[in-house]
N, C-alpha and C positions, 0 to 999 in steps of 0.2 A: 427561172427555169431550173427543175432540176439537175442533175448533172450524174450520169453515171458510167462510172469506167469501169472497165473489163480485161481481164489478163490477156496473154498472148496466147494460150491455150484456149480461152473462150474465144478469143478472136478467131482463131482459126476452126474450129469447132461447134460456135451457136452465131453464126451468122447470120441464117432466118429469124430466131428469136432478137438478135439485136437490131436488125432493119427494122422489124415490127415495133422494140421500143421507140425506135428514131420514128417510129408513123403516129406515136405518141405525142412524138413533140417533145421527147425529152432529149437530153445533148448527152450522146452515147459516146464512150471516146476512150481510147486507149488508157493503161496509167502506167503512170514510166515511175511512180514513186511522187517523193516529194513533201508537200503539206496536204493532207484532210482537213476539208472543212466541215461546220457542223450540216449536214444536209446530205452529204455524198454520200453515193453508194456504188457497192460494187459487184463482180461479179465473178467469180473465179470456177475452176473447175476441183474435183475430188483429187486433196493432199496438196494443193495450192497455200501458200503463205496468206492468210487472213488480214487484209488490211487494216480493217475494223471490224471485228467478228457481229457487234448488234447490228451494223449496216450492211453485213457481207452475204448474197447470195453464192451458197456452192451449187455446182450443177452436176448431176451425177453424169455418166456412159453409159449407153445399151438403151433398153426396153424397159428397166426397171420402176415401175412406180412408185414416187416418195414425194412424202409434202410433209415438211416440220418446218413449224412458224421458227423465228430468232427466240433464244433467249437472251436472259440478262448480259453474259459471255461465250453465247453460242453460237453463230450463225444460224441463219437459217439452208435448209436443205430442199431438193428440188432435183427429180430426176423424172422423164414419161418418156413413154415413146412415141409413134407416127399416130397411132391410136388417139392416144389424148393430147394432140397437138393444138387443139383449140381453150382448151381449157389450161395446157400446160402455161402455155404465151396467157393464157389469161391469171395464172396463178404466180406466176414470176414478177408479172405488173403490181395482183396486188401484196406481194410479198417485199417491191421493190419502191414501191407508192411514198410510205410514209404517212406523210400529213396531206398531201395532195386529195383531190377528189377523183372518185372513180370514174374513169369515161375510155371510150373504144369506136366510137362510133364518128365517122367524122364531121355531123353537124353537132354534137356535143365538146367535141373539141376545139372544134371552132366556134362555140360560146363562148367555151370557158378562156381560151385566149383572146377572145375580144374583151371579158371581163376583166383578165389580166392588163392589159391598156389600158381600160376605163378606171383602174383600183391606183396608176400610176396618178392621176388626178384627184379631186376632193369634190367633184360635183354629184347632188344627189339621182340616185339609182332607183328606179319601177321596175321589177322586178313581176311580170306576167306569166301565169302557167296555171295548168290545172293544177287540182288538190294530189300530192304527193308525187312531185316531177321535178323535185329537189330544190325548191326555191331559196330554201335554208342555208344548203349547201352551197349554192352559187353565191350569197352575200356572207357567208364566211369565207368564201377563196377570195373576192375581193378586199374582205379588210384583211386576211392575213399575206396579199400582197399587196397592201400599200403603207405609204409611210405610218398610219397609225395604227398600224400589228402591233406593236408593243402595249397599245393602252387596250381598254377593256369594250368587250363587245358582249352589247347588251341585247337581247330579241324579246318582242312586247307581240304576245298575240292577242288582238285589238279584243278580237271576238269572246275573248278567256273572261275577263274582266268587267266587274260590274259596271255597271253604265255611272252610276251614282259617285263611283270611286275612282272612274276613270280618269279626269281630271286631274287628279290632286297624285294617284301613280305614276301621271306623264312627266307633270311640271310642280311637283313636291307640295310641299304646305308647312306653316307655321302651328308651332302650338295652340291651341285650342281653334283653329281654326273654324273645324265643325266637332260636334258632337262627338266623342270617343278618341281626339286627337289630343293626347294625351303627351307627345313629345313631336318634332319636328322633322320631317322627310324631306330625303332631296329630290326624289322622283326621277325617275328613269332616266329624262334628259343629263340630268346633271350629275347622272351615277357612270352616264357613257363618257362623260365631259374627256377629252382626247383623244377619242375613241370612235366606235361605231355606234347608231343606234337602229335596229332593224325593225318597222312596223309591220308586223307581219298583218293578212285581212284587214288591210289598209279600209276596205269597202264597209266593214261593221262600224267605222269609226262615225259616233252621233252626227249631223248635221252641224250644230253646235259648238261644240269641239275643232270640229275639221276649219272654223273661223280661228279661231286659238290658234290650233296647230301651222293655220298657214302665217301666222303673226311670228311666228315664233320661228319658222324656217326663213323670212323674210330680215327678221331682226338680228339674230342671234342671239336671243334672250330668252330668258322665261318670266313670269312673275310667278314666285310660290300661292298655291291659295290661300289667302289671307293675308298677306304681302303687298307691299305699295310702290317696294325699291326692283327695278328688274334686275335679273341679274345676267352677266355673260355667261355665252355656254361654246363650247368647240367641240361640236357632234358633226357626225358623216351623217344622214340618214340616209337608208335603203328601205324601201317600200316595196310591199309582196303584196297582191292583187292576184285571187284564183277567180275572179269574175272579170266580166268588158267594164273598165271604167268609162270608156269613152258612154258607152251605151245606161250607165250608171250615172252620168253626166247629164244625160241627155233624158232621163226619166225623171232629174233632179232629187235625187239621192245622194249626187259625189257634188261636190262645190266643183267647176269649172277650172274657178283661181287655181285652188289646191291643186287637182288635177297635172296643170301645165306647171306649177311650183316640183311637183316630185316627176313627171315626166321628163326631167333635162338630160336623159340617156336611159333608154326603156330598154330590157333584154327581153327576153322571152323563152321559158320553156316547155317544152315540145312531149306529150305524150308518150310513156313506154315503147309503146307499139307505133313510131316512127320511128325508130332509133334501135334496132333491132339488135345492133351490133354491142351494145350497150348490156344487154343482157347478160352472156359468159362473165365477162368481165365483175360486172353488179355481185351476180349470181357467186363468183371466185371470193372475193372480198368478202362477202356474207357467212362463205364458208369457213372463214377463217376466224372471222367476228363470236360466229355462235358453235364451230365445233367442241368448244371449251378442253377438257384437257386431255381428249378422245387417246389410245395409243397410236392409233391408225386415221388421217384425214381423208374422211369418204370422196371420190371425185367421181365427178357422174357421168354416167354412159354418154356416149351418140345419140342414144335413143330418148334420153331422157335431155340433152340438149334439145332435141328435133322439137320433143314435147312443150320443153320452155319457150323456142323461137315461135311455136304453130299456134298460143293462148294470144288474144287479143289485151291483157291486161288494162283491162277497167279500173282498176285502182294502182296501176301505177307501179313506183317503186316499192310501195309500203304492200301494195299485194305481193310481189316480188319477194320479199324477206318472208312476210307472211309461208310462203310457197317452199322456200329454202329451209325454214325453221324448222317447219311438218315432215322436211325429208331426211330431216339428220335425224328427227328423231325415229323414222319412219324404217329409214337405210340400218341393215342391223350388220355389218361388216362395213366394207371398205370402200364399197360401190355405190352410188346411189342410182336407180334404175329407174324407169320408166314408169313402173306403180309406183314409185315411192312421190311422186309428182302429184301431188294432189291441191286443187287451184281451190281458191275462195269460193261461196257461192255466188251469182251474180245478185245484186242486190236488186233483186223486183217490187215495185209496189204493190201491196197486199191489199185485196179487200176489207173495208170496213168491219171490224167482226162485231158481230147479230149479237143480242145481248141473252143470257141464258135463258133458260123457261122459268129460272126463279131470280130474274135478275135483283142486285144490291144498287141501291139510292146512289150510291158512285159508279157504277159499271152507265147506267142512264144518262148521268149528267156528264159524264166524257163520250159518250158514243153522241150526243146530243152537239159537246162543244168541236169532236169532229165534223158532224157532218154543219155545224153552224160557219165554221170554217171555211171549208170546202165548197160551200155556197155563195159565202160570199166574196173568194177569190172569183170563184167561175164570173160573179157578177160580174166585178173590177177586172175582168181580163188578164186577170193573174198581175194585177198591177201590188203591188204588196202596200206602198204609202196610202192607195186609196181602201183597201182590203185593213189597214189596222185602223183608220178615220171611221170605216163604217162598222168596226165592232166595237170601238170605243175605248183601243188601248194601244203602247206604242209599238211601233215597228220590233223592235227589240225584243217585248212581249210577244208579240205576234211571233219571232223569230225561233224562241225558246216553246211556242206551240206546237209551231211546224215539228221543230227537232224530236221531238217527243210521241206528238205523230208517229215518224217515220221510224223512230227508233220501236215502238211499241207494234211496227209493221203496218201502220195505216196507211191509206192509199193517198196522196195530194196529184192532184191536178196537173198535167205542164203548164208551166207560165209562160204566156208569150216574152216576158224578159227576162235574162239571163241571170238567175238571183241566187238558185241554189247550192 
C-alpha cells in the first residue's frame, strides 16, 4: 500500500481532498519527520519545507488554476477551485500515483486489491475482460506486488505470433533445430525464469500447443525444440482471455485440462462504461502522459466531463486515450471544452463493396473470397472450426481472413459463438 503524508497545513486545509485519497485505499497520514522511504509521497501547502521535492505535492490557496508535473528537483504544483474539484482530486491522484495503476471507481478498486492478495501468493492467474479493459495492467500490479517484482516480466501476445514459430518462442530451441535456426534460444519461458510470464489471447493459442503448454505448467519444465533434456523453469503465469473460455471449451477450441490448469484464481475486467467513476481519473493521468512539455496543462470543463461520463465507450480504455489525445491537440489554451471531445467512430459492419464497371482480376477474386467466406460461416452457424474444415484451410488462416475483411470494411455475419 502506498503511503502518503501530509503537513499540518494540508491537514488542516485539504481535508476533502485527503478523505477522497484514503477512499483510494491509500494510507494518508500525518508526517512528523523521520526516515523516507523509496515509494512515499507527500503533500504539503505553498512555501512549506519539501520533503522530497520529485515525490512532493504543493497545493496552492484560493481559486487559482495550476497543474505542473514534478521535475527532476522540482516538485510538482497543483492549485483549482470548487469549479474543478473533480478533476482537481483526480489530478492530485494521478500526480500522487507513481507506479500504481489508475483506478476511482470502487469495483475497480476492489479488483485491484483483491489482485493485491492474490500477487502475495505464486498461483497461476486468468485474467477475463473485454479487448482494452486493462488486462495488462492488472497482471503488471500483480507481479510488481509480489515477491518476484524484482525479476523480469515478460507478456507474449498468443495472437501476434506465427503459429509455425510459436513453439520454439514459448519454450526456446537448440541449434539447427529447424531450418534458419542458426544459434540457440531460450524462449519466453526461460527468459521470465524468476519472474512473470503473461499469455496474453490465451484463446488464439493452437490446439496443439495448449497440450505442451499444459505439460509445461504441470511440470515445471520445458523441453527446447530440438532438445531431449527438460529443463527447470520458476515462472508465474498469468493468462488474458478477451473471449468465454468456458464456452471456448465447450465448442472444443480451448483444451478443458488447460482451461482448469490457468483458472486456479480467475479476475475479471469489467467494461469502461460500468465503471464510470474511473473515467476523470483515466482521463487526469492521460493528460499528464500526452500534454508533453505544454506551458499551461489544459483541464477540462464540466461540460466536457458530462460529455466523457454520457459516451458509451465501445472500445474501452484505448478509446479513451484515443478521445483525450484529439483534445489536447484539439484544445488551443488552457481549457479543454466540450467541442474539443470528439469520440471514435463506432465501428459498423460495412457492405460488401460491388466491384467497379471495369473491375481488376484481383478486385473479383477477393470480393469472390468474401462472400465465399461469408457463406460458408452462415452454413456452420458461425461455428469457425467447422467454417475453416469446409474451406479447406486452418482456423488461423481463416482468422487472418476475417481480420482483413473487417479491417478493408467488409461485412462478417454474427456468430452464434463468442470468437471475435
Amino acid at each position: 500500500m502506498q503511503s502518503i503524508f501530509y503537513s499540518e497545513a494540508a491537514g488542516q486545509t485539504q481535508t476533502v481532498l485527503l478523505s477522497w485519497l484514503r477512499g483510494l485505499g491509500w494510507d494518508v497520514r500525518p508526517f512528523a519527520g523521520g526516515r523516507i522511504n523509496a515509494g512515499d509521497s507527500f503533500i504539503v501547502t505553498e512555501g512549506e519545507p519539501l520533503p522530497a521535492p520529485r515525490s512532493t505535492l504543493v497545493l496552492g490557496s484560493g481559486d487559482d488554476r495550476r497543474l505542473v508535473a514534478a521535475g527532476d528537483t522540482a516538485p510538482a504544483r497543483l492549485g483549482y477551485g470548487q469549479e474543478d474539484l473533480v478533476f482537481g482530486h483526480a489530478f492530485a491522484a494521478a500526480l500522487l500515483r507513481g507506479t500504481a495503476p489508475t483506478a476511482a471507481d470502487p469495483n475497480t478498486l476492489a479488483l485491484f486489491a483483491l489482485a493485491e492478495r492474490v500477487a502475495a501468493s505464486d498461483i497461476t492467474v486468468l485474467v477475463n475482460g473485454p479487448t482494452g479493459t486493462g488486462k495488462e495492467v492488472l497482471a503488471r500490479h500483480i507481479h510488481a506486488n509480489s515477491p518476484r517484482a524484482d525479476g523480469p516480466f515478460v507478456a507474449v501476445n498468443c495472437a501476434a505470433l506465427p503459429e509455425t514459430m510459436l513453439e520454439a518462442l514459448l519454450f526456446g530451441h537448440t541449434k539447427g533445430a529447424f531450418t534458419g535456426a542458426g544459434q540457440a534460444a531460450q524462449g519466453f519461458f526461460r527468459a521470465a525464469h524468476g519472474g512473470t510470464l503473461l499469455l496474453d489471447e490465451i484463446a488464439e493459442m493452437p490446439l496443439g500447443l495448449q497440450a505442451k503448454l499444459l505439460r509445461v505448467l504441470q511440470e515445471r519444465e520445458v523441453v527446447p525444440l530440438g532438445a531431449t533434456t527438460p529443463e527447470p523453469i520458476d515462472v508465474r503465469v498469468i493468462a488474458c482471455a478477451n473471449r468465454d473460455l468456458p464456452a471456448e471449451v465447450e465448442a472444443g477450441r480451448f483444451r478443458a485440462d488447460l482451461y482448469y490448469r490457468l483458472s486456479v484464481f480467475p479476475l475479471t475486467t469489467t467494461p469502461l462504461a460500468h465503471r464510470r467513476q474511473d473515467i476523470a481519473a483515466l482521463a487526469a493521468t492521460m493528460i499528464l502522459r500526452h500534454a508533453g512539455n505544454r506551458a499551461a496543462m489544459p483541464w477540462p470543463t464540466q461540460a466536457a466531463l458530462d460529455a466523457l461520463q454520457a459516451h458509451d465507450w465501445p472500445g474501452n480504455v484505448r478509446e479513451l486515450e484515443n478521445v483525450i489525445q484529439r483534445a489536447l491537440l484539439l484544445a488551443p489554451a488552457d481549457r479543454i471544452e466540450a467541442s474539443h471531445i470528439v469520440f471514435d467512430a463506432t465501428a459498423r459492419p460495412a457492405p460488401v463493396p460491388v466491384p467497379a464497371a471495369d473491375p481488376t482480376l484481383g478486385n473479383i477474386v477477393r470480393l469472390h473470397e468474401v462472400q465465399a467466406i461469408q457463406d460458408a460461416l452462415a452454413a456452420c452457424g458461425g461455428n469457425r472450426t467447422e467454417t475453416a474444415k469446409r474451406l479447406g484451410i486452418s482456423e488461423r488462416t481463416l482468422r487472418y481472413r476475417l481480420a482483413r475483411i473487417r479491417e478493408a470494411g467488409g461485412n462478417i455475419a454474427p456468430s452464434r459463438s463468442a470468437w471475435a
